[in-house]
ZADO-1210 file (C-alpha; in nm, 4 decimals, padded with zeros to 6 digits):
<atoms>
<atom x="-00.9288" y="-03.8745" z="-02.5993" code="UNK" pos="1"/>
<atom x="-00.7641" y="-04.1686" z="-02.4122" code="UNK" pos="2"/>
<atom x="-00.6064" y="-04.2108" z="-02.0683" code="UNK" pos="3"/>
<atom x="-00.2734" y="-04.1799" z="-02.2786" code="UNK" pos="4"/>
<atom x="-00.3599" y="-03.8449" z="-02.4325" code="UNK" pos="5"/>
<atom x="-00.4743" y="-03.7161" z="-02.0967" code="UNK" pos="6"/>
<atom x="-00.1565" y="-03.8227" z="-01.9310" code="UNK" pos="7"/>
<atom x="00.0767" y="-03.6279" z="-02.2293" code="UNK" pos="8"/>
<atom x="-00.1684" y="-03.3240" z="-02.2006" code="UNK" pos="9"/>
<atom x="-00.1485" y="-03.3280" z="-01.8135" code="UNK" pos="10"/>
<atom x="00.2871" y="-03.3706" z="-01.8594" code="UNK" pos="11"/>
<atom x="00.2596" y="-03.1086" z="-02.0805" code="UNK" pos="12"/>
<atom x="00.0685" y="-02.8477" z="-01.8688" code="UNK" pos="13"/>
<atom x="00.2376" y="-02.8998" z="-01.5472" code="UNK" pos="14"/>
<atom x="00.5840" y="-02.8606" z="-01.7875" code="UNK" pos="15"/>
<atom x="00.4865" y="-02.5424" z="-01.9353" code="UNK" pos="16"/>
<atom x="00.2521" y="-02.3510" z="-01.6928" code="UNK" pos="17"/>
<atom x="00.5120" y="-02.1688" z="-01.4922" code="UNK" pos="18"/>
<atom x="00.7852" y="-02.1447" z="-01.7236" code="UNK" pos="19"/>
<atom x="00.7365" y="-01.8189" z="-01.9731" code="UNK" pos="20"/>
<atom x="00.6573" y="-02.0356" z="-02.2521" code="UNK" pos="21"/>
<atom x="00.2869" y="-02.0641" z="-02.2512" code="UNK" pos="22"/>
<atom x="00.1238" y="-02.4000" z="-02.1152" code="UNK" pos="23"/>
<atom x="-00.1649" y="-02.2647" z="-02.3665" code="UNK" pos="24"/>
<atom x="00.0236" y="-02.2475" z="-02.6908" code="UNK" pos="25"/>
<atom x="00.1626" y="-02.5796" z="-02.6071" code="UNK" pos="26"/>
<atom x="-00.1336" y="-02.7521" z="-02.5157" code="UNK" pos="27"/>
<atom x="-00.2753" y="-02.6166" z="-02.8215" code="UNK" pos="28"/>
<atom x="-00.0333" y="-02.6870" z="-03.0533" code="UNK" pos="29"/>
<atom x="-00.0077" y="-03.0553" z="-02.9782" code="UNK" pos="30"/>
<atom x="-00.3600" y="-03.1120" z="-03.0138" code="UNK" pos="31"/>
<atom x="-00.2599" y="-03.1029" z="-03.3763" code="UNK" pos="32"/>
<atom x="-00.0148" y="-03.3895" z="-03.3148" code="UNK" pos="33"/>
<atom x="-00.2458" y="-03.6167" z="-03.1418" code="UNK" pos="34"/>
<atom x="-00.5423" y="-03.8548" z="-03.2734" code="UNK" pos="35"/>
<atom x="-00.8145" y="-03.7087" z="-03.4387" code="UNK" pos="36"/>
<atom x="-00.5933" y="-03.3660" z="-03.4640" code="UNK" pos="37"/>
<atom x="-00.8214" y="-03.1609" z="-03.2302" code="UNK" pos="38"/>
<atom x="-00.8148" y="-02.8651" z="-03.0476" code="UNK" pos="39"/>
<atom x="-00.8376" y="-02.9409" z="-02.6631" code="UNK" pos="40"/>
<atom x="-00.9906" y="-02.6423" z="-02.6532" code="UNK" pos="41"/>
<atom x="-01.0134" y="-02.3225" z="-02.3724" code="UNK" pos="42"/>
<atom x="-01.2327" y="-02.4871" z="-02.1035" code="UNK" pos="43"/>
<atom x="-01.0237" y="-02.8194" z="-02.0950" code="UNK" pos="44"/>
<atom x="-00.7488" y="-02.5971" z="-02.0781" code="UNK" pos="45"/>
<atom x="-00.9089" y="-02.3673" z="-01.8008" code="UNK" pos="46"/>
<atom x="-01.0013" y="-02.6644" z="-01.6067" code="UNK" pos="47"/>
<atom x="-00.6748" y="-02.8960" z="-01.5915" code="UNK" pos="48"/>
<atom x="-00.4567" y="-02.5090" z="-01.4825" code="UNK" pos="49"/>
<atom x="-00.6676" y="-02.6125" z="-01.1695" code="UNK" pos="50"/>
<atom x="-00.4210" y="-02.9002" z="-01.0966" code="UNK" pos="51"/>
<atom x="-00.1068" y="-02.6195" z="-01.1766" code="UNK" pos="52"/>
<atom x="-00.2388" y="-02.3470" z="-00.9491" code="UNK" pos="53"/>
<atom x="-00.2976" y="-02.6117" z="-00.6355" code="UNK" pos="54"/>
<atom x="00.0615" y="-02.6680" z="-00.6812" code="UNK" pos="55"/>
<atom x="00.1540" y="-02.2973" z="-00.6428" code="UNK" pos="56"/>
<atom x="-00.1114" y="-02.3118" z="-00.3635" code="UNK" pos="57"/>
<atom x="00.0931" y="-02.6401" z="-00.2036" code="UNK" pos="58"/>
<atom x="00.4361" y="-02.4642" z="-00.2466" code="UNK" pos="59"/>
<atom x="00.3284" y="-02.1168" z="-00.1402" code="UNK" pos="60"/>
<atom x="00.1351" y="-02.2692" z="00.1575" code="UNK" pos="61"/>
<atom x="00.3067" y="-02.0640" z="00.4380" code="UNK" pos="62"/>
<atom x="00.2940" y="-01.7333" z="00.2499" code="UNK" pos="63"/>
<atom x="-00.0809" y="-01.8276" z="00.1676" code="UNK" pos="64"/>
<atom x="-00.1943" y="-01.8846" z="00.4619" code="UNK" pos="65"/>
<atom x="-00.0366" y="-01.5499" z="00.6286" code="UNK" pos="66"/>
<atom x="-00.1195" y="-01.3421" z="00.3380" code="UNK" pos="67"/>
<atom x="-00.5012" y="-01.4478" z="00.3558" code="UNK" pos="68"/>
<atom x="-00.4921" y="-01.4323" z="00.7742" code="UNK" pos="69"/>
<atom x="-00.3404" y="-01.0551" z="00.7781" code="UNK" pos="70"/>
<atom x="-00.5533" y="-00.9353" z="00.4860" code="UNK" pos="71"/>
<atom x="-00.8639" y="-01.0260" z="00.6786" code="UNK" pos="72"/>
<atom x="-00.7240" y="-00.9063" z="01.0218" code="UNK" pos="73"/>
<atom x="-00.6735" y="-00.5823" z="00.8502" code="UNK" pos="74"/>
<atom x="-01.0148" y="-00.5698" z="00.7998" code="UNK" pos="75"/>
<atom x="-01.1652" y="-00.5726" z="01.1728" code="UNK" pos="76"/>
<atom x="-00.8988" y="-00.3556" z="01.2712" code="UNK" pos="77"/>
<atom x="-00.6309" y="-00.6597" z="01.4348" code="UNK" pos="78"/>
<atom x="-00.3325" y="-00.6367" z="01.1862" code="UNK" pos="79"/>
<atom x="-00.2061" y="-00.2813" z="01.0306" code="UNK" pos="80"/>
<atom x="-00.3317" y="-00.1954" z="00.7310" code="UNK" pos="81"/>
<atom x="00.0167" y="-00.0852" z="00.6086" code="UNK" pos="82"/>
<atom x="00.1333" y="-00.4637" z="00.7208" code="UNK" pos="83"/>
<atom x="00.3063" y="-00.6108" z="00.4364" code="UNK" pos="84"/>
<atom x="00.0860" y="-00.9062" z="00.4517" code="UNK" pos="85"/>
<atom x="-00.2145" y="-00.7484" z="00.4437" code="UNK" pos="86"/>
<atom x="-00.0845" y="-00.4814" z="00.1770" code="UNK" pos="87"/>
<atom x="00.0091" y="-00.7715" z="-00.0215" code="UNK" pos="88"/>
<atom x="-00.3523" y="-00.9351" z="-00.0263" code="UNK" pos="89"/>
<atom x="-00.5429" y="-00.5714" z="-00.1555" code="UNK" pos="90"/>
<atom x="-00.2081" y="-00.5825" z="-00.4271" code="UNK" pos="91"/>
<atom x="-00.3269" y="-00.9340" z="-00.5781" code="UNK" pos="92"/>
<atom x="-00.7494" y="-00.8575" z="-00.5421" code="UNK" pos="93"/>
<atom x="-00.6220" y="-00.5346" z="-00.7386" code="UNK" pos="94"/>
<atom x="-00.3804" y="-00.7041" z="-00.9648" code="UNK" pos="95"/>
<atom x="-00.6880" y="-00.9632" z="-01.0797" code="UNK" pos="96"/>
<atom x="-00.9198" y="-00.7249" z="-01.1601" code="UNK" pos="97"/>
<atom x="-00.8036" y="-00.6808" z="-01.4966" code="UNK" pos="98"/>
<atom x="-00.8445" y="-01.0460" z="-01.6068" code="UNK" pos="99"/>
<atom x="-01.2008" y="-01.0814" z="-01.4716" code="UNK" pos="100"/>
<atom x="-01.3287" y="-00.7601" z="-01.6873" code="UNK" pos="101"/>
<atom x="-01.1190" y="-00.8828" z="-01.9790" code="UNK" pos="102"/>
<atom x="-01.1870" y="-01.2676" z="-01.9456" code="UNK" pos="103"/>
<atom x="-01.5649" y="-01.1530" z="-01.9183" code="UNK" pos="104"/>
<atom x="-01.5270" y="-00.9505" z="-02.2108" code="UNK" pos="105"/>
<atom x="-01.3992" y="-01.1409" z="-02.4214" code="UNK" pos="106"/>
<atom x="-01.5096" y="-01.4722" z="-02.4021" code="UNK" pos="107"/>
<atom x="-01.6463" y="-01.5522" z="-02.6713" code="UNK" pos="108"/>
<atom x="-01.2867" y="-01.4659" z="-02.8875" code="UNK" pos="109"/>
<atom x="-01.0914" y="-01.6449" z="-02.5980" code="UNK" pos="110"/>
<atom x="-01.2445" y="-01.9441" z="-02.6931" code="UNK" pos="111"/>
<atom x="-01.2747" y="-01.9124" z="-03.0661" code="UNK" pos="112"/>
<atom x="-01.0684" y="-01.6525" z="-03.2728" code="UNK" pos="113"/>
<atom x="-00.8028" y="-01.6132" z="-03.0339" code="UNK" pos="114"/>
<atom x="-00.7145" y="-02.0070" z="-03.0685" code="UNK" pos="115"/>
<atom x="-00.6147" y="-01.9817" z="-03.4004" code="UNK" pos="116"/>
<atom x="-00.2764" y="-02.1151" z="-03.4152" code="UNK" pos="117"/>
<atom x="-00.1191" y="-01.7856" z="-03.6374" code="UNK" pos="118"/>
<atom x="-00.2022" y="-01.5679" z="-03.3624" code="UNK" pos="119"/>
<atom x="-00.0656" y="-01.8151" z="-03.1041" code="UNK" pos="120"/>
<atom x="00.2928" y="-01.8345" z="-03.3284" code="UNK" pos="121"/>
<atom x="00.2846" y="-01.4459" z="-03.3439" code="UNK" pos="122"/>
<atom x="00.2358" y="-01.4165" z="-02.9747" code="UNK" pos="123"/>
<atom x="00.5002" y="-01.6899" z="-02.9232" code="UNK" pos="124"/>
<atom x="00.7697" y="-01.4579" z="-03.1076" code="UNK" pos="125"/>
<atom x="00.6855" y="-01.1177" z="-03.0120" code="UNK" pos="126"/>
<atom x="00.6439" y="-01.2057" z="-02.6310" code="UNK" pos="127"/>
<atom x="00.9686" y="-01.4019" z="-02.6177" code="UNK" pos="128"/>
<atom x="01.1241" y="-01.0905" z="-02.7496" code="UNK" pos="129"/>
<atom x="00.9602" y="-00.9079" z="-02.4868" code="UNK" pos="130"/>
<atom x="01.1002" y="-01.1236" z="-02.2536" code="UNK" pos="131"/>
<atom x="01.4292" y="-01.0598" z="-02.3612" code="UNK" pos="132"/>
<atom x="01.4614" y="-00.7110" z="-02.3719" code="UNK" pos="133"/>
<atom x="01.2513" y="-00.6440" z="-02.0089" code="UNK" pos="134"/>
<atom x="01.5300" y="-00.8927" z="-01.8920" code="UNK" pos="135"/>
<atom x="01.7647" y="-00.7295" z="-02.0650" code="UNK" pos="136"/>
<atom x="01.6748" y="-00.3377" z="-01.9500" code="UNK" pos="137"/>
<atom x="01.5275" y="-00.4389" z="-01.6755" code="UNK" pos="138"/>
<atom x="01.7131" y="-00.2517" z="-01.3203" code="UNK" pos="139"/>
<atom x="01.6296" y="-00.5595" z="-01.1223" code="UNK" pos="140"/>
<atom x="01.6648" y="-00.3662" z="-00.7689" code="UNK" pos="141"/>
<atom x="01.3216" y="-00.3248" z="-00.6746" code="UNK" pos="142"/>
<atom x="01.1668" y="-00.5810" z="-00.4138" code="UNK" pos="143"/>
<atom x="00.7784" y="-00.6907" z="-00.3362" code="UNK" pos="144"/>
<atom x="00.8014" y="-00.4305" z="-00.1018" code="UNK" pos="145"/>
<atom x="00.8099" y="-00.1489" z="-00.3106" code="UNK" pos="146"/>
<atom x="00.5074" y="-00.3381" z="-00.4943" code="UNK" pos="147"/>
<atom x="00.2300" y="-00.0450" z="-00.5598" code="UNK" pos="148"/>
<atom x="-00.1021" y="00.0035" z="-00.6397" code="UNK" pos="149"/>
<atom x="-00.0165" y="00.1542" z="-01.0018" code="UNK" pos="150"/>
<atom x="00.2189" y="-00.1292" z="-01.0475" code="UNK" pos="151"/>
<atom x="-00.0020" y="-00.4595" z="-00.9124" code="UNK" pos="152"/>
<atom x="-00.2678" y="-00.2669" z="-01.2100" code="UNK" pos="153"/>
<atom x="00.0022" y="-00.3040" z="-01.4869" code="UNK" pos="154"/>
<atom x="00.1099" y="-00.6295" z="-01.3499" code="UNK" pos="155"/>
<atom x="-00.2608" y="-00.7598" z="-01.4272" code="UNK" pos="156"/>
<atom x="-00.3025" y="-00.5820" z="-01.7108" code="UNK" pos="157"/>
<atom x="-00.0214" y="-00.8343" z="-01.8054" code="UNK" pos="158"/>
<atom x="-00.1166" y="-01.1084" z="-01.6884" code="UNK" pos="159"/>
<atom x="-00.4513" y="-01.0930" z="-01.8756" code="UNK" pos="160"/>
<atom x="-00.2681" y="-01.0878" z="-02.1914" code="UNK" pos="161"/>
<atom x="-00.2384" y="-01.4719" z="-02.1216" code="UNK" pos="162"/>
<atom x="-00.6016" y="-01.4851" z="-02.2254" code="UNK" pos="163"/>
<atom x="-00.4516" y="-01.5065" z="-02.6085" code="UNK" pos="164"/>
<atom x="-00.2269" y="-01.8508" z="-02.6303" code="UNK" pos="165"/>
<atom x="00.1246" y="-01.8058" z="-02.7083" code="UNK" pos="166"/>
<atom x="00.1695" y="-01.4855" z="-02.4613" code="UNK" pos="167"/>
<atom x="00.2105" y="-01.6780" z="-02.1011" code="UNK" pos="168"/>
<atom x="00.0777" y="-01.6085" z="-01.8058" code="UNK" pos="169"/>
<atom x="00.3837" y="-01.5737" z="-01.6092" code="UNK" pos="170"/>
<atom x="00.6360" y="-01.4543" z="-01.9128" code="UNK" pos="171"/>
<atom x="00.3748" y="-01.1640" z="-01.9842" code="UNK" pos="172"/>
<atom x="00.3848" y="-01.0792" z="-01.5311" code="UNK" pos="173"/>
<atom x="00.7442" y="-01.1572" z="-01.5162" code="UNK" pos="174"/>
<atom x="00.8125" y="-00.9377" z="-01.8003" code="UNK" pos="175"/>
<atom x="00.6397" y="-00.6113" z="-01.6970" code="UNK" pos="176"/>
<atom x="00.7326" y="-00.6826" z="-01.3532" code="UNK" pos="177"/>
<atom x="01.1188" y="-00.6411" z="-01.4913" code="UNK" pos="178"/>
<atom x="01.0348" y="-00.3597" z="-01.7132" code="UNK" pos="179"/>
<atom x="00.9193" y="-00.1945" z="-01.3755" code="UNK" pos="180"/>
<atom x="01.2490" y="-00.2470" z="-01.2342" code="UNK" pos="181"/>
<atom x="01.1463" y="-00.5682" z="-00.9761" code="UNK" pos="182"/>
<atom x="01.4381" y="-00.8551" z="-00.9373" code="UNK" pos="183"/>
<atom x="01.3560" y="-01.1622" z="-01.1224" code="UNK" pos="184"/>
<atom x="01.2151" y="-01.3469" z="-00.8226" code="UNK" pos="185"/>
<atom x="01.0157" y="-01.0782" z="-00.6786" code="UNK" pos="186"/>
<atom x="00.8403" y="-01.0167" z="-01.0087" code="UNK" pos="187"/>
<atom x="00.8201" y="-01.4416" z="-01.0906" code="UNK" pos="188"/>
<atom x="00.6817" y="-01.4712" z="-00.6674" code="UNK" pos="189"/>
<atom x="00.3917" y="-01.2015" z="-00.7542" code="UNK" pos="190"/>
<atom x="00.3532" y="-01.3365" z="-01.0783" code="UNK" pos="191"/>
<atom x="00.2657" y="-01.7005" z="-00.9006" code="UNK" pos="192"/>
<atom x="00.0503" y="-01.5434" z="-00.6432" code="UNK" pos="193"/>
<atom x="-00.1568" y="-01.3118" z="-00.8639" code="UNK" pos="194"/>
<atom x="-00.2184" y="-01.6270" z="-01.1195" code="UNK" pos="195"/>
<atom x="-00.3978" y="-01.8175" z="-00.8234" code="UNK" pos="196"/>
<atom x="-00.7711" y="-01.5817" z="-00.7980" code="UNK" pos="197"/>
<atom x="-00.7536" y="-01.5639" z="-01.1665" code="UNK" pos="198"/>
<atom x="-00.6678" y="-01.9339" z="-01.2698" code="UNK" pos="199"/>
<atom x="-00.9145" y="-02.1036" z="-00.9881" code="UNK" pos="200"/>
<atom x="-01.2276" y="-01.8766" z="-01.1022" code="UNK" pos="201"/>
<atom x="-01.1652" y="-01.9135" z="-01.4796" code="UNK" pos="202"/>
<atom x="-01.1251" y="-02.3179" z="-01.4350" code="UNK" pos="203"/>
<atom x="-01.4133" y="-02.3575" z="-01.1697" code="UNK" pos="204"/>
<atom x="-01.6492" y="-02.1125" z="-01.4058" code="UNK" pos="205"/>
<atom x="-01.5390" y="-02.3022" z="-01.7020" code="UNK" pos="206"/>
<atom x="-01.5958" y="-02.6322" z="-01.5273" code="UNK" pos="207"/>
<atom x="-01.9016" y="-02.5446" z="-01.3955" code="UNK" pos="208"/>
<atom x="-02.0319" y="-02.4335" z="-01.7499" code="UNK" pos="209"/>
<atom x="-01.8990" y="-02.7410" z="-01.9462" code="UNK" pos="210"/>
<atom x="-02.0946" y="-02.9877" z="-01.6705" code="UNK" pos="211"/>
<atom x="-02.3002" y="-03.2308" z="-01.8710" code="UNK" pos="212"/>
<atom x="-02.1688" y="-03.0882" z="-02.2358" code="UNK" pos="213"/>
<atom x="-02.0726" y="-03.3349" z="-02.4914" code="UNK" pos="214"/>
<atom x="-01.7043" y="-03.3427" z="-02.4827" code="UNK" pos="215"/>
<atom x="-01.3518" y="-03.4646" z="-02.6537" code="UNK" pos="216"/>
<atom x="-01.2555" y="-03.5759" z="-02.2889" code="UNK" pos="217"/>
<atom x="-01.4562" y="-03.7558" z="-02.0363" code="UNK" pos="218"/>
<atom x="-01.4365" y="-03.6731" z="-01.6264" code="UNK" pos="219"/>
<atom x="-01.1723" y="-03.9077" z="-01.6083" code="UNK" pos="220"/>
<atom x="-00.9915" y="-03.8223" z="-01.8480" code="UNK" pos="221"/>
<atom x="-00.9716" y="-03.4365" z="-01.7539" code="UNK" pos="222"/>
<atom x="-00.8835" y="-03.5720" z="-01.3867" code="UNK" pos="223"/>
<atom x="-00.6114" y="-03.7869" z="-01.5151" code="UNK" pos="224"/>
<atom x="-00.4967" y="-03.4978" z="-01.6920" code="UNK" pos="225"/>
<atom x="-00.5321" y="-03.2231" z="-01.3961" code="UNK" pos="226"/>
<atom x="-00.3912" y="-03.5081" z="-01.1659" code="UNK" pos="227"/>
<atom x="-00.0504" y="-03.5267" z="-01.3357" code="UNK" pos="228"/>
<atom x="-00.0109" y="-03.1656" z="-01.4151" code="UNK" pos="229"/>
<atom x="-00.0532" y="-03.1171" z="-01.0342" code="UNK" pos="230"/>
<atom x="00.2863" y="-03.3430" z="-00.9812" code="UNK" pos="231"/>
<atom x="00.5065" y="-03.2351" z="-01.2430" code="UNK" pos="232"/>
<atom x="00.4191" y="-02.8418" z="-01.1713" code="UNK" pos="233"/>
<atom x="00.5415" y="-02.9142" z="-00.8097" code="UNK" pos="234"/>
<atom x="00.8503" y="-02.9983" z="-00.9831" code="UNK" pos="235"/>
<atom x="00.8905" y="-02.7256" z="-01.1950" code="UNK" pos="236"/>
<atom x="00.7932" y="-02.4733" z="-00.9651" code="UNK" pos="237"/>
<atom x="01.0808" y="-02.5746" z="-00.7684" code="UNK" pos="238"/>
<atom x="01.3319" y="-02.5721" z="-01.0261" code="UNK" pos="239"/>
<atom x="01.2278" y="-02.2000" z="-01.1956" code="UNK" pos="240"/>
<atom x="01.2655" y="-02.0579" z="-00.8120" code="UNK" pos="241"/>
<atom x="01.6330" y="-02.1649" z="-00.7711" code="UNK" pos="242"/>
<atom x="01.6884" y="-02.1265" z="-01.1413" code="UNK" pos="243"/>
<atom x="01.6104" y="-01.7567" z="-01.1743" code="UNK" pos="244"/>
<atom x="01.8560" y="-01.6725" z="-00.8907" code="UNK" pos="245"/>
<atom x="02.1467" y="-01.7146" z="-01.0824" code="UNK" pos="246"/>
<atom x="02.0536" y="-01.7499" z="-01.4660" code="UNK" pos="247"/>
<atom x="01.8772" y="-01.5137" z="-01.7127" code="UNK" pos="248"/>
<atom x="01.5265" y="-01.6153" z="-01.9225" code="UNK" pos="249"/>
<atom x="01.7497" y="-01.6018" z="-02.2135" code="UNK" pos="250"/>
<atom x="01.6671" y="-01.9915" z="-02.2649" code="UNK" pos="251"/>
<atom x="01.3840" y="-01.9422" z="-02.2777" code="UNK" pos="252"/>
<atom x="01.3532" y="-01.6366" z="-02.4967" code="UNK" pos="253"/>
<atom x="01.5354" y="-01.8426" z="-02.7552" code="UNK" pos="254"/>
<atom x="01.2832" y="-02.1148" z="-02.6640" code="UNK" pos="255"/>
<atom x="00.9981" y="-01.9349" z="-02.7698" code="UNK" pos="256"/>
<atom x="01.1471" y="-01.7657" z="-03.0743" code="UNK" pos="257"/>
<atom x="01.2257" y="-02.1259" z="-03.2047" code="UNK" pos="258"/>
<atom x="00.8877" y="-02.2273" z="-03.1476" code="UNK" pos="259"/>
<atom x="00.7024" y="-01.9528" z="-03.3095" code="UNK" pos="260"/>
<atom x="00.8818" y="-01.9677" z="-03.6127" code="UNK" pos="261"/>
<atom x="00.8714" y="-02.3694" z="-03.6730" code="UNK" pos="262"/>
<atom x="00.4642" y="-02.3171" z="-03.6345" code="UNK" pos="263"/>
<atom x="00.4956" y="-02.0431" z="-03.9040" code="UNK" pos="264"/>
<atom x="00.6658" y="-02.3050" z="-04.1020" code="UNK" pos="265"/>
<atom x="00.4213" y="-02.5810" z="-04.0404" code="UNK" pos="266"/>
<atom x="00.1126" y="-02.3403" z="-04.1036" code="UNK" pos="267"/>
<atom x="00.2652" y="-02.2171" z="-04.3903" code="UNK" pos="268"/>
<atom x="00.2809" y="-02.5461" z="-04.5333" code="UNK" pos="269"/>
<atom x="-00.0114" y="-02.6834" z="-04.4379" code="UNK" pos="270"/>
<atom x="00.1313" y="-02.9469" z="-04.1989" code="UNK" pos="271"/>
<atom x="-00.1015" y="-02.8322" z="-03.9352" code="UNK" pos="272"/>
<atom x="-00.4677" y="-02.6527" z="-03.9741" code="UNK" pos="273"/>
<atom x="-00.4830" y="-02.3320" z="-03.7962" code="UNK" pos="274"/>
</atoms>
């Protein structure tokens, strides 16, 4: 990998990691275009979402900072348990449990089988169609504060679908968040806060574990990448919030659909190696 490379991979991920498009499938995918054809594979992947999630952490400062401050006042008795702060802290340690068991679970096929690129076309197409229809049915009335045990469970249960490329992190919370009946930006705001446990303990693990391991990418390069990933997600985190306001995911549903089917295309002949 060069500089170069790192700095398209790095574009890339800070494009795609918020929108419901799936940084992963991308990322994956274009390792095929670039020199040497090459998977980037799960840990660089895992590690350079650590330069996405600080930006969530950067934008969502304020509502950080509270959240974390009332969840541990609850604790020793200082803040009401029933504060919404506080509620909201148990709601994302609850709503990351699933990825941890299933991330533990299945390592071994998160970084092998579940890479294959047919999976990460089918997952493409049948979770933009998700998409579309929980935006579609969707009631859209409910707020965070109507935000349940039950439902932060099936919210993670969602979210660690994003262990399989192709599905999304935030297009696979988004959409059962709408099936449940949440507005767009309540179910896209929990969707961002839940991703931060999950997304700083699978990059630190995986960057912890990869230390010293021969590797497509050097330090530098996985910096470089993280770096700019980190700037443009800043960016794009910006833009979804105002966009989903006023406009449906239907884009992006169409997006994804697109997508899915072209890699069918180029799998089926051979243009790329699955």
């Amino acid at each position: 990998m060069t500089v170069l490379e790192a700095i398209i991979l790095g574009l890339v991920q800070g494009l795609t990691e918020f929108l419901p498009i799936s940084s992963s499938a991308h990322l994956r995918i274009l390792g095929e275009f670039l020199p040497g054809a090459q998977d980037p594979g799960a840990a660089f992947t895992a590690i350079i979402q650590l330069g996405t999630e600080t930006a969530v952490v950067v934008f969502f400062w304020r509502d950080i900072v509270r959240i974390v401050s009332h969840w541990f006042g609850s604790l020793f008795g200082r803040t009401p348990r029933h504060d919404p702060d506080a509620r909201m802290g148990w709601l994302i340690i609850v709503g990351s449990i699933p990825i941890v068991v299933l991330g533990i679970l299945f390592q071994d096929e998160i970084e092998t089988t579940f890479r294959s690129l047919w999976i990460t076309a089918t997952m493409l197409v049948v979770f933009g169609i998700i998409l579309g229809l929980a935006d579609w049915a969707g009631a859209k009335t409910r707020t965070l504060d109507h935000l349940t045990i039950p439902h932060g469970i099936a919210f993670g249960f969602a979210q660690a679908l994003a262990l399989i490329p192709g599905v999304s992190r935030s297009g696979g919370t988004i959409s059962a968040g709408l099936f449940l009946g949440y507005e767009r930006a309540a179910a896209t705001r929990y969707a961002f806060l839940l991703a931060i446990p999950a997304v700083f303990g699978s990059g630190l693990f995986q960057l912890v574990k990869s230390w010293g391991e021969p590797s497509v990418y050097s330090p530098i390069e996985t910096a470089v990448a993280t770096l700019v990933g980190f700037v443009v997600a800043i960016l794009v985190i910006a833009f979804l919030m105002r966009y989903i306001s006023r406009h449906s995911y239907l884009p992006f549903v169409i997006y994804r659909i697109t997508l899915g089917l072209v890699l069918f295309a180029l799998l089926a002949t051979g243009t790329v190696d699955a």
